[in-house]
MIDOGU-698781 format. One record per atom (N, C-alpha, C, O): residue in three letters; x, y, z. Coordinates in pm, whole numbers. Each point is the difference from the previous one (the first is absolute). Layout:
BEGIN
REC / ala / X / Y / Z
...
% end
This chain:
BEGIN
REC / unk / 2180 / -279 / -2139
REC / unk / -80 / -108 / -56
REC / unk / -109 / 63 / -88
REC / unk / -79 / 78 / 52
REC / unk / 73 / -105 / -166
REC / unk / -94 / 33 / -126
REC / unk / -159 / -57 / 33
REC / unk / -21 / -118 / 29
REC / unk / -41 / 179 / -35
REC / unk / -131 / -18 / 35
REC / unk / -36 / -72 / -177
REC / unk / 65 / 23 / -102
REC / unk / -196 / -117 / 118
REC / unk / -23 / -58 / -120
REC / unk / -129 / 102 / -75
REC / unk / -50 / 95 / 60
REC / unk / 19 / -127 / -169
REC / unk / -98 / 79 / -73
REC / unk / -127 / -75 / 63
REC / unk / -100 / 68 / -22
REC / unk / 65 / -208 / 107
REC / unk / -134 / -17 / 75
REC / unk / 12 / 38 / 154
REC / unk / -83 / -15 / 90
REC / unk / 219 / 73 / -86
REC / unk / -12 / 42 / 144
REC / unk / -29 / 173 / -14
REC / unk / -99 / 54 / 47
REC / unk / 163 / -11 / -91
REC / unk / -58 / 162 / -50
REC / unk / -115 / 26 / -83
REC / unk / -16 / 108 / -58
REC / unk / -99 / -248 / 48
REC / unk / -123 / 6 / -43
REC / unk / -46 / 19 / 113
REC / unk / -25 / 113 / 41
REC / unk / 8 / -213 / 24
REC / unk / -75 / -29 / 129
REC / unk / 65 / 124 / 85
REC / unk / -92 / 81 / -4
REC / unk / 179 / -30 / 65
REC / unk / 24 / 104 / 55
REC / unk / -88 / 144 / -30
REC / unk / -44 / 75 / 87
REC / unk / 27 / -54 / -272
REC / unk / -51 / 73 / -45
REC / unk / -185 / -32 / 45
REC / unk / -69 / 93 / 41
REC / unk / 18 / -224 / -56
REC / unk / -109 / 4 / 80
REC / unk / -26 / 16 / 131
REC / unk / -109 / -23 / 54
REC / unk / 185 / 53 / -13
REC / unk / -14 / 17 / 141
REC / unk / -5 / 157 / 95
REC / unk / -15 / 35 / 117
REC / unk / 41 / 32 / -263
REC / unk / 67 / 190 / -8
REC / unk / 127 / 10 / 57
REC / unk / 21 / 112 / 47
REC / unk / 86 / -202 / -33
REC / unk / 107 / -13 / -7
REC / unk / 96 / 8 / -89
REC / unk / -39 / -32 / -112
REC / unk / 174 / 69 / 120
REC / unk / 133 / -25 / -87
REC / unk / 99 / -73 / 35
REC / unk / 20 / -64 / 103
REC / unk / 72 / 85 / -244
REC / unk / 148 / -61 / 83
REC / unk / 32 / 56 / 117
REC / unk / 40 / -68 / 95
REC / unk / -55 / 207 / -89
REC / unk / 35 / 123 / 150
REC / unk / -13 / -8 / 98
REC / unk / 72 / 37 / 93
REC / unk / -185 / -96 / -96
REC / unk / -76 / -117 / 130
REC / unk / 114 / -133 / 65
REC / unk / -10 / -33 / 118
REC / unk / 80 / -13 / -182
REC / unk / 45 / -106 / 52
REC / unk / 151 / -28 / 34
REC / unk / 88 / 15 / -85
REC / unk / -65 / -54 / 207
REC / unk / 160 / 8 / 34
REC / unk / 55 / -147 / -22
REC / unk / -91 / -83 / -3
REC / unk / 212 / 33 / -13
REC / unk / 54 / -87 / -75
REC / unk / 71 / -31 / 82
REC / unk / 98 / 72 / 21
REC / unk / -128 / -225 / 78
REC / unk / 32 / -55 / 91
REC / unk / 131 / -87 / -72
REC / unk / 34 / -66 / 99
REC / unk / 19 / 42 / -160
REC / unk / 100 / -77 / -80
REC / unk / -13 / -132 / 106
REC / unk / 76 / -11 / 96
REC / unk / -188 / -93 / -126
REC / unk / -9 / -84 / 46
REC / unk / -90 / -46 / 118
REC / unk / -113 / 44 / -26
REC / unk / 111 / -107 / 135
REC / unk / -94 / 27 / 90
REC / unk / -38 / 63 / 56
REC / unk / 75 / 84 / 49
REC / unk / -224 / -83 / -16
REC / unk / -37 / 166 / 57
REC / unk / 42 / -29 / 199
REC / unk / -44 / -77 / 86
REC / unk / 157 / 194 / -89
REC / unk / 67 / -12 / 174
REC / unk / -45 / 109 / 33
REC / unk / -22 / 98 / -70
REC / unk / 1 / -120 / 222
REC / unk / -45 / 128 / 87
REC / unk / 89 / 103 / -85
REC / unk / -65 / 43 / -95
REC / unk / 220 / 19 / 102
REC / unk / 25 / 68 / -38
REC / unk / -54 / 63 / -107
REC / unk / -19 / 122 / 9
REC / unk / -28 / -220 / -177
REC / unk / -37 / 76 / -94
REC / unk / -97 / 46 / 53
REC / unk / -22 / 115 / -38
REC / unk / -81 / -171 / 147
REC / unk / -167 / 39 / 9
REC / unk / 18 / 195 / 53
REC / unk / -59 / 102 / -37
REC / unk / 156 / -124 / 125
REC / unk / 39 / 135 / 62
REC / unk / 14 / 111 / -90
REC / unk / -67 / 101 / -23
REC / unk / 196 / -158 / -29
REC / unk / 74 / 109 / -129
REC / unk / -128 / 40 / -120
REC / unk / -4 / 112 / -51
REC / unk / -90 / -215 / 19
REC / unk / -81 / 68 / -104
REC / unk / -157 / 97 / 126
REC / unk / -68 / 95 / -39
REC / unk / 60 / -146 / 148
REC / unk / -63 / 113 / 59
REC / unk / 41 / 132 / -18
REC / unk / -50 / 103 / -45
REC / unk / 189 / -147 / 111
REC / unk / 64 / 168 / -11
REC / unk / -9 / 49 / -109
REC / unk / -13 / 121 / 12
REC / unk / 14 / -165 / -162
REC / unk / 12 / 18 / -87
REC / unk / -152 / 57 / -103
REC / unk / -21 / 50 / -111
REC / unk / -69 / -106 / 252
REC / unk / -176 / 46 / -27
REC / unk / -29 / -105 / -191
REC / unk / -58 / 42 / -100
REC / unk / 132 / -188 / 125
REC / unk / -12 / -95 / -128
REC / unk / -91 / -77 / 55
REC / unk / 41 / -60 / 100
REC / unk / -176 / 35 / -138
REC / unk / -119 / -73 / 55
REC / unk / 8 / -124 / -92
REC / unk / -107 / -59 / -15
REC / unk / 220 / 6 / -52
REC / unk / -24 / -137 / -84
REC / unk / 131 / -38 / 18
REC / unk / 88 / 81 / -32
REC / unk / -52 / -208 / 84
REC / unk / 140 / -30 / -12
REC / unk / 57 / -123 / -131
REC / unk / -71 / -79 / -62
REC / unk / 188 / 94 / 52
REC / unk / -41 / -104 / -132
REC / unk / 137 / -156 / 52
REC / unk / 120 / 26 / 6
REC / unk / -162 / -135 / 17
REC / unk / 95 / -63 / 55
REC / unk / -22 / -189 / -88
REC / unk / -31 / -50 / -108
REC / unk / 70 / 13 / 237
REC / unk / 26 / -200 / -59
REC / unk / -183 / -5 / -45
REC / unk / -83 / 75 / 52
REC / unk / 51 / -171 / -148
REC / unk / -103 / -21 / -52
REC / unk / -82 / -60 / 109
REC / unk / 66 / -60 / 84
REC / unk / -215 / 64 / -64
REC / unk / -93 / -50 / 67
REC / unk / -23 / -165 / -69
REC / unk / -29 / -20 / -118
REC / unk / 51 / -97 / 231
REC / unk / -63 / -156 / -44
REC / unk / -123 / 0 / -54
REC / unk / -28 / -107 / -53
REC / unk / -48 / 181 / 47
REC / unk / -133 / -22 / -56
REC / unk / -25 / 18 / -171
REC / unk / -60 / -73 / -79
REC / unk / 137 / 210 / 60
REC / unk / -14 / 22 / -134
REC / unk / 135 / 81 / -65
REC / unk / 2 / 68 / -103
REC / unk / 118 / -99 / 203
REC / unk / 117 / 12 / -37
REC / unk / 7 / 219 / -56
REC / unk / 85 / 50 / -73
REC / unk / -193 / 17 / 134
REC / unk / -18 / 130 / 19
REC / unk / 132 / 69 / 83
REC / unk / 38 / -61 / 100
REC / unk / 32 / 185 / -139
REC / unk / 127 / 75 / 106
REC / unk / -49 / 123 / 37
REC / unk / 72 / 85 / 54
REC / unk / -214 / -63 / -84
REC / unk / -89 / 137 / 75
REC / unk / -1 / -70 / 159
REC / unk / -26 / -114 / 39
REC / unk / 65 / 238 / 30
REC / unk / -43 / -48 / 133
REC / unk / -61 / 135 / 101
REC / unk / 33 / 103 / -59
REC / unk / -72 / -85 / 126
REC / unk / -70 / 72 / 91
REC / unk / 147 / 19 / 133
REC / unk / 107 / -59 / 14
REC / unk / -151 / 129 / 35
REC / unk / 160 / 42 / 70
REC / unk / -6 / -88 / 154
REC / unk / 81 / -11 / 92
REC / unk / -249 / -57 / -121
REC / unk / 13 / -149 / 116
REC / unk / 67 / -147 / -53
REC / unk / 34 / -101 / 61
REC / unk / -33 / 125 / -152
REC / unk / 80 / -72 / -104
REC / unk / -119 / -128 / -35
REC / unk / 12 / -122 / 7
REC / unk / -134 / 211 / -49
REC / unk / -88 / -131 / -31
REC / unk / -20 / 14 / -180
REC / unk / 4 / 115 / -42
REC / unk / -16 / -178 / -15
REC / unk / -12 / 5 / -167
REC / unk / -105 / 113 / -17
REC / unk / -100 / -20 / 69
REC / unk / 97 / 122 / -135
REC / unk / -105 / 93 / -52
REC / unk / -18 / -54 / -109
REC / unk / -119 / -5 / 34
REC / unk / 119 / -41 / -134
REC / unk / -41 / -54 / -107
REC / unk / -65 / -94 / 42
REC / unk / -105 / -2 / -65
REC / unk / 109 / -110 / 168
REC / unk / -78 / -116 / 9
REC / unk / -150 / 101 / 53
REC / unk / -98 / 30 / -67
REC / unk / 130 / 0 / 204
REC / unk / -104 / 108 / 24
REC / unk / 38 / 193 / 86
REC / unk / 78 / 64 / 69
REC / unk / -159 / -61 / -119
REC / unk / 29 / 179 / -78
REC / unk / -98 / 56 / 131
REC / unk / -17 / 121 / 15
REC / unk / -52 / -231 / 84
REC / unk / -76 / 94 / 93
REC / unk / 126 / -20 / 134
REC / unk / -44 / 21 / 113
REC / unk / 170 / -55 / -123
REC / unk / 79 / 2 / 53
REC / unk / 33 / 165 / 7
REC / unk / -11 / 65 / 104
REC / unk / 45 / -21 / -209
REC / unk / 49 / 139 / -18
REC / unk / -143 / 97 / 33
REC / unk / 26 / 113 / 42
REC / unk / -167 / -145 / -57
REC / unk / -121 / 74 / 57
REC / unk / 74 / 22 / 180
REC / unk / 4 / 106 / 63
REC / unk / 36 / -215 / -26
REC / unk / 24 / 24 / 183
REC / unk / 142 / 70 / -3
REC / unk / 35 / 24 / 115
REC / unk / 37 / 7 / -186
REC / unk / 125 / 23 / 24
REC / unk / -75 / 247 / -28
REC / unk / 8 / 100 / 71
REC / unk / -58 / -129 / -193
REC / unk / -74 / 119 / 13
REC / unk / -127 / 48 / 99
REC / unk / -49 / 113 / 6
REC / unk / 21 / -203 / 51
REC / unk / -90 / 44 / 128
REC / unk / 87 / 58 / 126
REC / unk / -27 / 93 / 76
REC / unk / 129 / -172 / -80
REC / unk / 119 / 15 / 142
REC / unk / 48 / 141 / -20
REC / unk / 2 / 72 / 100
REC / unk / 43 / -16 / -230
REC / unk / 15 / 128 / 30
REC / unk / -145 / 113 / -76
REC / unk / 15 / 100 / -70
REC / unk / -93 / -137 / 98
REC / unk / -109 / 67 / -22
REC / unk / -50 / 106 / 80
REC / unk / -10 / -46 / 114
REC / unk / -35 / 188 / -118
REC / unk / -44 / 80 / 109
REC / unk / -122 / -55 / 28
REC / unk / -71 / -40 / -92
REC / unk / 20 / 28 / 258
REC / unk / -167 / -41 / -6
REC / unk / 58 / 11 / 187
REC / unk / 101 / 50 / 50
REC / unk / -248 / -138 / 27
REC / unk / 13 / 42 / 135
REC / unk / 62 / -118 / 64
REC / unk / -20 / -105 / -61
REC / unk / 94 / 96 / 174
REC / unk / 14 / -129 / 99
REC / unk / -126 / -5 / 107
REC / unk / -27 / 109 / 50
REC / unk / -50 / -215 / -11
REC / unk / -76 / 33 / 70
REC / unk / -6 / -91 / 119
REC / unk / 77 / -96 / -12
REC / unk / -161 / 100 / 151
REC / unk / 0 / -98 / 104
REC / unk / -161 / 30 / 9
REC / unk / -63 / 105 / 7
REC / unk / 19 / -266 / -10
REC / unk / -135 / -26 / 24
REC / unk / 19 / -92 / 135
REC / unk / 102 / -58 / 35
REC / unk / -228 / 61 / 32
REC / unk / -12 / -84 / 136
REC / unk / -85 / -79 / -40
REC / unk / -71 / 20 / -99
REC / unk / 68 / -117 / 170
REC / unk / -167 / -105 / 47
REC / unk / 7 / -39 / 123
REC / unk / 78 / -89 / 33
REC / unk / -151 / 145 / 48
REC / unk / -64 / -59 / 154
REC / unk / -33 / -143 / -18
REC / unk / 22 / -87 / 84
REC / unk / -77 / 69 / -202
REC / unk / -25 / -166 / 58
REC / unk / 99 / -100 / -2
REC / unk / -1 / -99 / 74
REC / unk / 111 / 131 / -184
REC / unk / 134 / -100 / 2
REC / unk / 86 / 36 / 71
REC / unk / 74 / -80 / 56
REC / unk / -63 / 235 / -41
REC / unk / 76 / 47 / 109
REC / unk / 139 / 25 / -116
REC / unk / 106 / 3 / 63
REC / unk / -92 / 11 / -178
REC / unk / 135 / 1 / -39
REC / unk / -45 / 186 / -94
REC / unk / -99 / 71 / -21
REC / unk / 211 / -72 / 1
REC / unk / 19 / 134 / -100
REC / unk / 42 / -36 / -138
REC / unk / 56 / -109 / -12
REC / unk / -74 / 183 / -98
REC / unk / 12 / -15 / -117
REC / unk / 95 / 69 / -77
REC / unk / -89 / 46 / -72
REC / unk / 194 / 5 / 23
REC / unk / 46 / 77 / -36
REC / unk / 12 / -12 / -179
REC / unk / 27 / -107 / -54
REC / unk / -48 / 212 / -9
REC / unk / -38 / -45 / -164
REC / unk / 54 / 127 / -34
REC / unk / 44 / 97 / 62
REC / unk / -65 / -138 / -213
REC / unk / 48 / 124 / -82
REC / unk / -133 / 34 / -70
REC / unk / -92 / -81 / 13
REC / unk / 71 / 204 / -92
REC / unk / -105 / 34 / -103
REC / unk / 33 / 91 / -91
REC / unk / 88 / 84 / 12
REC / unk / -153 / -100 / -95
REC / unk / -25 / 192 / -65
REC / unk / -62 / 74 / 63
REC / unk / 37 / 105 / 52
REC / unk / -145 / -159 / -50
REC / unk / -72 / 111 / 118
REC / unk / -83 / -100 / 139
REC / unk / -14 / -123 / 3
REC / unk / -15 / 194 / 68
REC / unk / -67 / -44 / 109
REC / unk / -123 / 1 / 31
REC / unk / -36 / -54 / 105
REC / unk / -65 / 123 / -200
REC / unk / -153 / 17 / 77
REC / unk / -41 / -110 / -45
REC / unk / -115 / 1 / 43
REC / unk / 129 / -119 / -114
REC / unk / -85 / -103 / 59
REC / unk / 67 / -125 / 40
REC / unk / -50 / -111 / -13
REC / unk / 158 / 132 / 60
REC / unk / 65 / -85 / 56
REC / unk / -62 / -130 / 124
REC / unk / 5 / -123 / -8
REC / unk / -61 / 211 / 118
REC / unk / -113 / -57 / 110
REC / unk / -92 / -79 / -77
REC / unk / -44 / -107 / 42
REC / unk / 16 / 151 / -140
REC / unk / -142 / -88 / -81
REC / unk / 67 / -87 / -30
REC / unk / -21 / -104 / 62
REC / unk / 144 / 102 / -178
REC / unk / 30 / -111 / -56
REC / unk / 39 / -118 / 88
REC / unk / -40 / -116 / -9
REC / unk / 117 / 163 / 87
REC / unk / 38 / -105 / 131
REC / unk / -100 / -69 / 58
REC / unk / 2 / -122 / 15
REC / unk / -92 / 195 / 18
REC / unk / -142 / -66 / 68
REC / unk / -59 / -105 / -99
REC / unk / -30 / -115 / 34
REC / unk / 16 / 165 / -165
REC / unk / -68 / -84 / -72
REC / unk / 40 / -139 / -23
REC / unk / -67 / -103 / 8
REC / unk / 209 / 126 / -44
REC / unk / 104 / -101 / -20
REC / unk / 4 / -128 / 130
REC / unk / 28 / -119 / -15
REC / unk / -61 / 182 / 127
REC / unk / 15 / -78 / 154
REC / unk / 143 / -7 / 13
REC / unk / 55 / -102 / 40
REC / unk / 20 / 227 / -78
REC / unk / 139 / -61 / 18
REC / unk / 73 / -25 / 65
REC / unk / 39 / 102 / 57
REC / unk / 42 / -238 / -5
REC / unk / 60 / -52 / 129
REC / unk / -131 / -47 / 70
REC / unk / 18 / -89 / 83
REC / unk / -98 / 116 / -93
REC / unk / -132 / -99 / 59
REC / unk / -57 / 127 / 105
REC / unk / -23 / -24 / 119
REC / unk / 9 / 134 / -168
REC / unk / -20 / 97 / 56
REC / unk / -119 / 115 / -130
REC / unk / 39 / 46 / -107
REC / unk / -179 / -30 / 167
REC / unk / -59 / 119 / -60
REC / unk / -32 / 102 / 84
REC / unk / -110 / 53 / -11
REC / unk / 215 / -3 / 120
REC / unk / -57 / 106 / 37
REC / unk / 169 / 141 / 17
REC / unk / 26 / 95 / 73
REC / unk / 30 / -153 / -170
REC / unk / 80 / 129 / -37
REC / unk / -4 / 144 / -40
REC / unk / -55 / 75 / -81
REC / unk / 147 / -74 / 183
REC / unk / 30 / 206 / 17
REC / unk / 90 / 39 / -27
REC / unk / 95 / -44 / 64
REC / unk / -68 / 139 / -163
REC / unk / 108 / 40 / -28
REC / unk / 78 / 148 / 101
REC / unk / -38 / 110 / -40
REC / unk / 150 / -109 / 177
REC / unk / -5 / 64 / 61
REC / unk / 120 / 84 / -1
REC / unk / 45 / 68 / 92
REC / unk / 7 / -86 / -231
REC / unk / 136 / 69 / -33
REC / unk / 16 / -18 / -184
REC / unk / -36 / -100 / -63
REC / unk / 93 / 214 / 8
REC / unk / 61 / 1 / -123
REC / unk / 55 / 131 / -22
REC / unk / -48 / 109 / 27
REC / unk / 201 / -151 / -103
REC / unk / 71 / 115 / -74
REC / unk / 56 / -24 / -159
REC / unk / 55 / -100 / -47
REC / unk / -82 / 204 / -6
REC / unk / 33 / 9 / -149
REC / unk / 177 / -32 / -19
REC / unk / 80 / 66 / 66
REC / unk / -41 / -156 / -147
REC / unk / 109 / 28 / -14
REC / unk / 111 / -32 / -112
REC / unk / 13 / -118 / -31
REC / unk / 37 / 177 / -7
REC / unk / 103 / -41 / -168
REC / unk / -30 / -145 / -33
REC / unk / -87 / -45 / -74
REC / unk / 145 / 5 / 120
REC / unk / 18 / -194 / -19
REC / unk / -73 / -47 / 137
REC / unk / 48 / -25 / 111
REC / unk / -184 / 20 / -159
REC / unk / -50 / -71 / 113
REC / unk / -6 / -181 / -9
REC / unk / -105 / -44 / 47
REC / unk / 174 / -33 / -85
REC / unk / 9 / -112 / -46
REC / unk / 163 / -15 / 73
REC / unk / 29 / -109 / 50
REC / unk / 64 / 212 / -49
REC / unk / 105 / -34 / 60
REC / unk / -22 / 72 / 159
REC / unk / 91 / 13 / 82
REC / unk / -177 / 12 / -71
REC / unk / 4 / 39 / 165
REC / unk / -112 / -102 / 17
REC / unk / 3 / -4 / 123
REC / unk / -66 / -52 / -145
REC / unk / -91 / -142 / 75
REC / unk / 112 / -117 / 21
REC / unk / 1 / -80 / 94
REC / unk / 94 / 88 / -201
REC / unk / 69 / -143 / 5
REC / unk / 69 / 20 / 111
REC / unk / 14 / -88 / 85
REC / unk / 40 / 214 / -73
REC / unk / 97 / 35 / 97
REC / unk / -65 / -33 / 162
REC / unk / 42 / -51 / 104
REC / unk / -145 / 100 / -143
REC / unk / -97 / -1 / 164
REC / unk / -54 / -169 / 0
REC / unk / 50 / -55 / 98
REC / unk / -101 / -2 / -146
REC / unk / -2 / -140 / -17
REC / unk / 141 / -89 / 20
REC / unk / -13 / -116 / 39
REC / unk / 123 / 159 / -61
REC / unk / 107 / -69 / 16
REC / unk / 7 / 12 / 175
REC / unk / 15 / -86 / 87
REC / unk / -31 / 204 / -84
REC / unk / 57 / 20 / 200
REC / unk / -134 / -93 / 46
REC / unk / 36 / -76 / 90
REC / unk / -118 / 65 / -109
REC / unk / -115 / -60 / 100
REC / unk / -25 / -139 / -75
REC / unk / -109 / -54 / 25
REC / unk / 207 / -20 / -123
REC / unk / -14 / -126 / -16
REC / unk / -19 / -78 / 120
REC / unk / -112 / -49 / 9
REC / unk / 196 / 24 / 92
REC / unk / -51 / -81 / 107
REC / unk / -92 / 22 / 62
REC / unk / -25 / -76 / 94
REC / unk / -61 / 186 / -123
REC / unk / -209 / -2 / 93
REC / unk / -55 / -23 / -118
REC / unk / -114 / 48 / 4
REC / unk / 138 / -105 / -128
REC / unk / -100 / -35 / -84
REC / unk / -105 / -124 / 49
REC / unk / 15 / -118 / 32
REC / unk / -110 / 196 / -43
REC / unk / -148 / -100 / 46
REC / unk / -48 / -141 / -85
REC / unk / -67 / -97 / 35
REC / unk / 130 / 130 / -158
REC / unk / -32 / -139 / -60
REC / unk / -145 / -67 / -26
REC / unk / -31 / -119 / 1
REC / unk / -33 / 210 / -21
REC / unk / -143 / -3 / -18
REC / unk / -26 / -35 / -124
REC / unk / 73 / 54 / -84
REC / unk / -188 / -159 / 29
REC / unk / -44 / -32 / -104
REC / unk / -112 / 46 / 3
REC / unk / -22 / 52 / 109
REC / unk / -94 / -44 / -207
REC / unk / -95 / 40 / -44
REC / unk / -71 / -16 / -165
REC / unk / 68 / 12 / -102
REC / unk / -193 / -36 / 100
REC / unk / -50 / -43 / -133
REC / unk / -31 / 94 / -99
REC / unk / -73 / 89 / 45
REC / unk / 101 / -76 / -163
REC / unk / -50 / 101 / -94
REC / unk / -28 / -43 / -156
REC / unk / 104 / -30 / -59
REC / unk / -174 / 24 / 13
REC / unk / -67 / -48 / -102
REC / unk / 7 / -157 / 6
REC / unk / 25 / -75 / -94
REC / unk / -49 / 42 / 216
REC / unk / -27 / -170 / 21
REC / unk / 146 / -79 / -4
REC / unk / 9 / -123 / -2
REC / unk / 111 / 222 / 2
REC / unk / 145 / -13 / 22
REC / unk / 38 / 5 / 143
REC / unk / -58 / 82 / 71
REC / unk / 167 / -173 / -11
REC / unk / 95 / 66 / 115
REC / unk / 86 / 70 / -4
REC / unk / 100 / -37 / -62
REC / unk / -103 / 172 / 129
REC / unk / 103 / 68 / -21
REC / unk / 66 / 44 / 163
REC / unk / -55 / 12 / 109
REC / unk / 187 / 4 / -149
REC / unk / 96 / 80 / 76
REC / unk / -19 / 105 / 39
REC / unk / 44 / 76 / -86
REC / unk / -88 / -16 / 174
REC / unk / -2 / 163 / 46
REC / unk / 181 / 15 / 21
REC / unk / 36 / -9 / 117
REC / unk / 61 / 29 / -209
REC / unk / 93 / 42 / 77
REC / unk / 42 / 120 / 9
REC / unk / 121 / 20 / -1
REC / unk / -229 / 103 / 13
REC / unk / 52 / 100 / 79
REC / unk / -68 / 4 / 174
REC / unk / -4 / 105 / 64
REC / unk / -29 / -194 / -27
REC / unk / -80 / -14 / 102
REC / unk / 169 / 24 / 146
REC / unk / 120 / -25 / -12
REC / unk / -177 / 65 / 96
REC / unk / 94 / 29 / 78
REC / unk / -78 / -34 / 175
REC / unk / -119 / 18 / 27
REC / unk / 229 / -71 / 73
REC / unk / -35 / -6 / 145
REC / unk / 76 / 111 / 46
REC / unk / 89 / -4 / 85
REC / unk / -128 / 95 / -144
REC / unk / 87 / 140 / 101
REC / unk / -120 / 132 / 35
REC / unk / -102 / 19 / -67
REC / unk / 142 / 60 / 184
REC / unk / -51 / 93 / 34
REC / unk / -7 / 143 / -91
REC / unk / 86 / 77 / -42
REC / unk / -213 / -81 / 36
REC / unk / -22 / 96 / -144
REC / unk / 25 / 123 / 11
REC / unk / 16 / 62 / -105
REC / unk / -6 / 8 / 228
REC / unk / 92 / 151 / 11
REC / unk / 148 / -62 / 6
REC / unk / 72 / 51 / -85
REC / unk / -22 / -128 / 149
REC / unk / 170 / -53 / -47
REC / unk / 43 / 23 / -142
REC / unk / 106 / 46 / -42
REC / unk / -223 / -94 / -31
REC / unk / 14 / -63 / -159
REC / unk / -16 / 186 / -98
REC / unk / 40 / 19 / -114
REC / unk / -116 / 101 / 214
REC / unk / -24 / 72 / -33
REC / unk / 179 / 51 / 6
REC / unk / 79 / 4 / -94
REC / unk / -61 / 21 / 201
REC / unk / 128 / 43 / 26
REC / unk / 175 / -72 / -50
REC / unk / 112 / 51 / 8
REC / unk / -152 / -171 / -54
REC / unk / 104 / -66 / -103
REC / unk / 26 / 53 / -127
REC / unk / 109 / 30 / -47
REC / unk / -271 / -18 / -26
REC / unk / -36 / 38 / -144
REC / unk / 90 / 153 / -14
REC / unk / 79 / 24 / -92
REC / unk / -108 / 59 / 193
REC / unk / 26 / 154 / -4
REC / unk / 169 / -7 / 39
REC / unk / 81 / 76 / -53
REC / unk / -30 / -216 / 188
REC / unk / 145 / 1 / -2
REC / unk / 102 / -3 / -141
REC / unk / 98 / 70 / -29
REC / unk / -175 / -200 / -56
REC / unk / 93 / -45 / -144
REC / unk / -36 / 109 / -61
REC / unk / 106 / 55 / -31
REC / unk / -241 / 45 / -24
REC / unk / 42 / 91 / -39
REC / unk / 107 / 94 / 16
REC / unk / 75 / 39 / -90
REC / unk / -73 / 5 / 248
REC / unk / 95 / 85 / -21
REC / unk / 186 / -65 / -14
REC / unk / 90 / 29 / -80
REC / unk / -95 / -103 / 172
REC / unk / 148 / -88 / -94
REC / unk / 43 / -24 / -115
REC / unk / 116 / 13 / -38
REC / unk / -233 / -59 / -40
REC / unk / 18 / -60 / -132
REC / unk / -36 / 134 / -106
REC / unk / -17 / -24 / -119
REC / unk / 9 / 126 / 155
REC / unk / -5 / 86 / -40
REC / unk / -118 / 50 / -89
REC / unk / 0 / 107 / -62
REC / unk / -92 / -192 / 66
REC / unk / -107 / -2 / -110
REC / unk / -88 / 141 / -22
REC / unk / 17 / 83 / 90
REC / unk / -95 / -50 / -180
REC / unk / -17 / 149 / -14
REC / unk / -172 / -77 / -2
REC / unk / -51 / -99 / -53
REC / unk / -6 / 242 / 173
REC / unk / -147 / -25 / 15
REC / unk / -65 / 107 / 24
REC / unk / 47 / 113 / 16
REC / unk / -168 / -150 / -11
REC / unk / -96 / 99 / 0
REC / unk / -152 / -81 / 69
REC / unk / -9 / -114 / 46
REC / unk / -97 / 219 / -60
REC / unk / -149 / -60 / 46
REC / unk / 36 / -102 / 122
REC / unk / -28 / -120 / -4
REC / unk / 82 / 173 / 93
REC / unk / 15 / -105 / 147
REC / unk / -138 / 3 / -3
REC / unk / -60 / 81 / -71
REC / unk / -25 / -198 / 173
REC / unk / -121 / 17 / 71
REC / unk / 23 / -118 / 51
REC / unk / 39 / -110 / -39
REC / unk / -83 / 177 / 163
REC / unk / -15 / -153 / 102
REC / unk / -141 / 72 / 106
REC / unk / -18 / 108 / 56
REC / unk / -62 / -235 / -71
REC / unk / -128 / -19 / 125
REC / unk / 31 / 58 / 108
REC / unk / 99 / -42 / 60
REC / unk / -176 / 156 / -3
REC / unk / 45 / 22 / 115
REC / unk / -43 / -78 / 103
REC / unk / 68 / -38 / 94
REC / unk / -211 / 10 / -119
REC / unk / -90 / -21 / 116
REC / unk / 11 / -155 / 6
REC / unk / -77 / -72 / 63
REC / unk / 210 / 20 / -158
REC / unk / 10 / -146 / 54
REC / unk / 59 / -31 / 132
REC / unk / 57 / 87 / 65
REC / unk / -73 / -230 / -17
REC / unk / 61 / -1 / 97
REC / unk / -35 / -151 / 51
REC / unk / -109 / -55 / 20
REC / unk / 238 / 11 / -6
REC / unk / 12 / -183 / 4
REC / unk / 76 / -66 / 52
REC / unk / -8 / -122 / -9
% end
């Protein structure tokens, strides 16, 4: 499938190419989503989007042309940075997040009240390749203790959904299990010693 001269514009704004994109011949199916992973193709090109009749797609199969911060999260997921586990004594749940970095992580959380909680600790983090695909991974296994916590932030309700009802050395020892299964490449372990909960 021939890419158009406003689709290899917009690609080109984006620091993209044709090289970039695998050619779903039609709807975007789990299979193509697979085959252009393997293929390391971060743009798929398939049936047009109802909104603005766009065949850029993101390999979740959401329109990148309609919006382009679709493909910002698809480049965070395999991004190097840390996985981390924060606590709060007063909600009693654990947090598990991703970052670039971690030293002000505790602040930002606190400030934020996030999940309805300002007295977060951060009592575990490891560096790792795609830290965006090892949170989802660890968030997928502990979907059923999600805490479901709301909380206010700039006079908004929001979702805490990395908020978790699980035991935070368990959650320590999960994070370090899917690493080593899932094979992920790490570094800078640190975990709290002197926690204890």
């Amino acid at each position: 499938m021939k890419l158009t001269d406003n689709e290899l514009k917009f690609l080109s704004t984006q620091g993209m190419s044709a090289d970039d994109v695998f050619n779903c011949a039609g709807p975007v199916s789990t299979n193509c989503k697979k085959l252009a992973r393997a293929k390391g193709k971060r743009v798929l090109i398939g049936t047009p989007c109802n909104k603005a009749g766009h065949r850029l797609r993101t390999r979740s199969n959401h329109c990148f042309q309609c919006d382009t911060s679709k493909m910002g999260f698809q480049k965070r997921h395999r991004r190097a940075g840390y996985v981390y586990i924060a606590v709060s004594e007063k909600v009693r749940f654990i947090k598990i997040g991703s970052s670039i970095e971690t030293d002000n992580r505790e602040k930002k959380l606190n400030f934020d009240g996030y999940g309805g909680a300002d007295d977060w600790r951060l009592i575990f983090s490891v560096k790792v390749k795609e830290m965006g695909r090892l949170e989802q991974e660890v968030h997928t296994l502990l979907n059923r203790y999600s805490a479901g916590s709301t909380y206010k932030k700039d006079g908004k309700t929001q979702v805490a959904r990395e908020c978790f009802k699980y035991p935070p050395l368990n959650a320590v020892k999960l994070i370090s299990d899917v690493i080593r299964t899932k094979k992920h490449q790490y570094s800078d372990l640190w975990r709290d010693k002197d926690f204890r909960w």
